[in-house]
N, C-alpha and C positions, 0 to 999 in steps of 0.2 A: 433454483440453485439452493443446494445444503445451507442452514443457516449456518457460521462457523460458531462454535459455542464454547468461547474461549472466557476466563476472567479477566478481570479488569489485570490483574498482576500479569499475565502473560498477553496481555494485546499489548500495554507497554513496552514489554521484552521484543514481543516479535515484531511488534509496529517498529519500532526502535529501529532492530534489524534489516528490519526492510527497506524503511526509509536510510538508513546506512547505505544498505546495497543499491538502492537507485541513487543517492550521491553522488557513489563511485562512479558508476556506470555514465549521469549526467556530468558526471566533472564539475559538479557543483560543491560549497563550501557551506554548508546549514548550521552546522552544529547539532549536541544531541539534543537539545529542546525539539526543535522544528522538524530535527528524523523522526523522532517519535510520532508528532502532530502528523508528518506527511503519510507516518504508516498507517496508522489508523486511520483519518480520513481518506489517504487513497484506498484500503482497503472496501471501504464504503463505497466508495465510487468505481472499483474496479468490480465488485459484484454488483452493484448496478448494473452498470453498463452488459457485463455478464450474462445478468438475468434477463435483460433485454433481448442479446441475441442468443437466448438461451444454449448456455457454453455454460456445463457442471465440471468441473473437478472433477477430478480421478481418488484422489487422497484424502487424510484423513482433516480431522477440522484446523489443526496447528499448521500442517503443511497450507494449505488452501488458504487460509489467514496470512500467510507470508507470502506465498505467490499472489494473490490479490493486492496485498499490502506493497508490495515493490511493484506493479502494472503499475497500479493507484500514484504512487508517488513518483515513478517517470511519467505519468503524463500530466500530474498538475507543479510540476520542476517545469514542463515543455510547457502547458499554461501560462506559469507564470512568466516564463521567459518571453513568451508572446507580447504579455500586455505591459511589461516593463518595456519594449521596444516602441 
């Protein structure tokens, strides 16, 4: 998978974003601190996993960095809802 080649000022913007949008979508309550953390780190975790089943993106690095970034952060929301039960 494309690396995405984004700076630090804009993976905050779009982790931010992202981790927003999977909030909504989880009906969870984070705040912007931990949207941010979950977009960026789900982003990580969402081209992992990606790259694994090798699944590239279509688009460019900013879009693919927020689709990555919101997979990433609905599934470690559904993680952590896991291990908090």
């Amino acid at each position: 998978m494309e690396d995405a080649h984004v700076g630090w000022i804009a993976a905050i913007i779009i982790g931010g974003l992202a981790g927003w949008l999977a909030e909504k979508l989880m009906e969870s309550n984070m705040g912007l601190i931990m949207n941010i953390i979950l977009g960026i780190v789900g982003a990580i975790v969402a081209s992992w996993l990606l790259g694994i089943l090798h699944i590239a993106l279509p688009f460019n690095a900013w879009i693919n960095y927020l689709i990555t970034g919101f997979i990433g952060a609905c599934i470690l929301i559904f993680v952590g809802r896991l291990i908090r039960r």
